[in-house]
Residue, then its C-alpha position, 0 to 999 in steps of 0.5 A: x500500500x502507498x501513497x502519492x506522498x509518505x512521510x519517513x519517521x525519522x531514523x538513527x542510520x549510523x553513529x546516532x545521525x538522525x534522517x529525517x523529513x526537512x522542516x521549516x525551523x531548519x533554515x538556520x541549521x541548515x544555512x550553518x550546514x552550507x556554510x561550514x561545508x561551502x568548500x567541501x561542496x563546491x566541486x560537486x554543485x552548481x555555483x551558489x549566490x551567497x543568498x544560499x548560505x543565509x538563514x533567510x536563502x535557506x528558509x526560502x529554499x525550504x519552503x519551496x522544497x516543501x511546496x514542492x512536496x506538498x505536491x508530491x513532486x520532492x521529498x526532502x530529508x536532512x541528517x541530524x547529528x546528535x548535537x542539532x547540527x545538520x550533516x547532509x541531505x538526501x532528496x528524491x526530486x523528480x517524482x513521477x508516476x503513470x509508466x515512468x514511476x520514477x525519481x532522481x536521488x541527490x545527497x550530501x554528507x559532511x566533510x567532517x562526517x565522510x566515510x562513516x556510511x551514512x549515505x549508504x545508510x540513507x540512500x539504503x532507507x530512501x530507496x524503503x520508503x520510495x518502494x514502499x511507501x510511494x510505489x516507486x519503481x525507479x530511482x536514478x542517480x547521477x555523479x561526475x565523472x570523478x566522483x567515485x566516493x559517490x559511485x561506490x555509495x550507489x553501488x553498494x546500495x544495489x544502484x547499476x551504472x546505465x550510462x554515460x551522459x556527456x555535459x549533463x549538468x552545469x557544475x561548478x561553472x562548466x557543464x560536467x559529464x556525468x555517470x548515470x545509475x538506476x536501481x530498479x525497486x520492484x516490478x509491479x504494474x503502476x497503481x493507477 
């Protein structure tokens, strides 16, 4: 059973990080987030007007996210360390139904919190609540070219590389070429 919008109960994934669905009171936290890990991101995302990095460009983001949400077209969710600070995201965008039945995957982990899997273990419940609790068929996911930390969390997370697609996202200032990987979630018919 599911439906065209599922809330995940927030869930510890590992060393007491927290996933759970964005909210509005997130903007500060999150702007301090974006901050502390400009740096670490920047290779990796589009360039970003300084807006991005306040309270005020997040709360704005945010709740654009969440209309968005509302709709059934975004579902966002931030990690939560022990301490209230925001050490990454996981969004499913994209979100269709009919035939396609399908969404896109991005997330992002702290500098500080690297290599102590929590992505795998979001991607991994994501890709529960997607199946489960949306119906979803597909996730597809894309990384540049040289991001194999990332490469390496899809795979491990049952994600099969599909193809390479040359300048498919503006990154960075250029347009990057980017592995694309999809994990099939089941194969029933789409509910109507």
């Amino acid at each position: 059973m599911h439906t065209d919008r599922m809330e995940m109960e927030a869930e510890k994934i590992a060393g007491g990080v927290i996933l759970r669905p964005l909210a509005p009171d997130d903007a500060f936290t999150l702007a301090s987030a974006y901050r502390r890990n400009r740096k670490h991101l920047e290779p990796w995302e589009p360039v970003r007007p300084d807006s991005f990095f306040t309270a005020e460009g997040q709360a704005e983001r945010i709740d654009g996210l969440l209309r968005q949400a509302a709709e059934g077209a975004v579902m966002p969710w931030v990690f939560e360390a022990p301490d209230g600070r925001i050490v990454g995201a996981i969004t499913l965008s994209g979100i269709s139904r009919g035939p396609f039945c399908s969404s896109y995957l991005g997330y992002w982990v702290a500098a500080d919190q690297q290599n102590r899997g929590l992505a795998s273990a979001a991607v991994e419940q994501v890709c529960r609540t997607a199946r489960d609790g949306m119906g979803l068929h597909r996730i597809e996911a894309s990384t540049l070219t040289e991001n194999t930390g990332s490469q390496r969390v899809l795979q491990k997370c049952g994600f099969e590389p599909i193809g390479l697609a040359p300048n498919y996202l503006h990154i960075n200032g250029k347009w990057r070429d980017c592995r694309l990987f999809q994990r099939v979630l089941h194969d029933h018919a789409p509910m109507p």
